[in-house]
Steps between C-alpha positions, in 0.01 A plus 500: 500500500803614668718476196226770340539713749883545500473501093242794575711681776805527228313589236343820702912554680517529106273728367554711844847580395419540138295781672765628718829513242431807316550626840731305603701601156404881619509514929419884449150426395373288764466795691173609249384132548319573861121448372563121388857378672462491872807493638724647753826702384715261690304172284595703144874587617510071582300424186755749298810397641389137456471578133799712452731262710768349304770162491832620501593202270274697257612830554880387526432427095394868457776697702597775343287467189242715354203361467393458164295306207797279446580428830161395567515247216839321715244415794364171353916363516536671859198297603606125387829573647376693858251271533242760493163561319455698206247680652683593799784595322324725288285638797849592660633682171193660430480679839904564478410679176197707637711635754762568264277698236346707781500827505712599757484880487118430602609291791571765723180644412317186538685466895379843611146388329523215770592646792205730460262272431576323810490825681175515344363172570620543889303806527203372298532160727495751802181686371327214412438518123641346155549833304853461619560225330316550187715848429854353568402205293400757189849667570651160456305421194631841296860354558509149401798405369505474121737088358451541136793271401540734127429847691702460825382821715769806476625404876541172471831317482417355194433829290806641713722191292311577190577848539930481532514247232544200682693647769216513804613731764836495542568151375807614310657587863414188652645287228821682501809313627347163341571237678592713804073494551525116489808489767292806701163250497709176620661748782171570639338200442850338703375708784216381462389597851391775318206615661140700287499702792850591538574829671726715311701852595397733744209685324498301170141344403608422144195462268366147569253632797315818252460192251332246716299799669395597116461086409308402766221812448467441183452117478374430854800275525674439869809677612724187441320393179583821373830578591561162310368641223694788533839342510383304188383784280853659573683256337256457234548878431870444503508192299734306744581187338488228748492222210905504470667183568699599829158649644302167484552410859338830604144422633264806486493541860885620422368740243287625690728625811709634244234749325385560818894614597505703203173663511678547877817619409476633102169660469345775679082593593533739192691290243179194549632180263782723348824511659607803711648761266778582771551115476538504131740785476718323759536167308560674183787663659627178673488305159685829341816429780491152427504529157800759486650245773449231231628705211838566676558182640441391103735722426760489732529142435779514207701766677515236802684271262731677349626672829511156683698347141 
């Protein structure tokens, strides 16, 4: 008898979150699922973040890679050797990927969409009726988020990629100075009392706090979930490659302080993922002296001979 009733618990655990993951896959529409989902705002934030939580042995597999088709098909050899489950693995990808084909020129839009519907659901709570709730969740509804994996939407980091031929905002910067990046990374990961919530100069925000306020809107996700998911999308969108030999011993906790010290230092609220154009111009200019330093010391070499001869 009792062995019937736990086989009968699982099975409905089971078809209750066969129920629940199209909305788990999409937060933004459990806010239209009031009439049959009872629960609080606080339960679907837990019940999201649950779902949208991540290992970092996982995720250190997928640093600064794009998401794609391909990639996906690696997760079955990242799963013998991690130790992990298929399914989680691919849970973990797929929701890395959602975020990273999301329109983010809608995000901003979908933020101020939030903070009025809880403006509106305060002052509905205070009048006593639901109307509230059922406007905010029809504003909600008209900007769902679009993941078709051939269309990427036109804000998305993945059409931005498709878009400069490979090169996805700024990549060609950050991969300047080759293995300068990979020397840069092991600095900051040696400091590795790098903290997320590092405070930078006077005045300077950087970009990572617009981002999580924009993340966390749009996918319900909490404000450390999603400045995770920040940091991560960053180097995705720069294509940092953390598989080189020398950057092995580099954990993602270390990758992570160090997008979240350049998202600090090199980007800017208007610049989003891309690096800061003021930022750009100045390394261009710095590898420009080096390189005429380089030249001349090339040069000079022979000279340097045949005086000391």
């Amino acid at each position: 008898m009792w062995v019937q009733l736990v086989l009968s618990e699982t099975a409905e655990q089971y078809r209750l979150f066969a129920m629940l993951r199209p909305c788990l896959d999409e937060p933004v529409t459990f806010s239209s699922q009031g009439p049959w989902l009872a629960m609080l705002e606080p339960e679907r934030r837990s019940l999201v973040d649950s779902y949208f939580t991540f290992d970092a042995r996982v995720m250190r597999e997928l640093v600064g890679k794009r998401p794609t088709s391909k990639l996906r098909r690696q997760l079955d050899s990242h799963a013998d050797r991690l130790n992990v489950t298929v399914a989680s693995c691919r849970r973990q990808f797929d929701n890395l990927q959602r975020l990273y084909e999301f329109d983010w020129e809608e995000a901003a839009a979908l933020a101020a969409a939030a903070a009025a519907l809880a403006a509106t659901a305060t002052a509905a709570a205070a009048a006593g009726g639901p109307s509230g709730s059922a406007s905010g969740s029809g504003t909600r509804r008209s900007r769902s988020p679009s993941t078709t994996p051939s269309e990427p939407p036109a804000g998305s980091l993945a059409a931005k990629f498709e878009l400069e031929g490979g090169k996805a905002g700024g990549a060609s910067e950050a991969r300047e100075g080759g293995s300068a990046r990979g020397e840069t990374s092991a600095a900051g990961a040696a400091g590795g009392s790098l903290e997320s919530q590092a405070v930078g100069p006077v005045g300077r925000l950087g970009a990572e706090p617009g981002l999580v306020k924009q993340t966390s809107a749009a996918f319900l996700l909490s404000h450390t979930l999603s400045s995770k998911y920040v940091r991560l999308l960053f180097l995705a969108n720069h294509q940092f490659d953390a598989s080189k030999r020398r950057l092995q011993m580099l954990a993602y906790s270390d990758w992570d302080a160090f997008a979240a010290s350049l998202l600090l230092h090199w980007a800017s609220p208007q610049s989003g993922f891309d690096l800061d154009t003021k930022m750009v111009k100045s390394l261009r200019a710095i590898k420009a002296v080096l390189s005429d330093q380089r030249a001349s010391a090339v040069l000079g070499w022979p000279l340097m001979q045949q005086v000391r001869r």
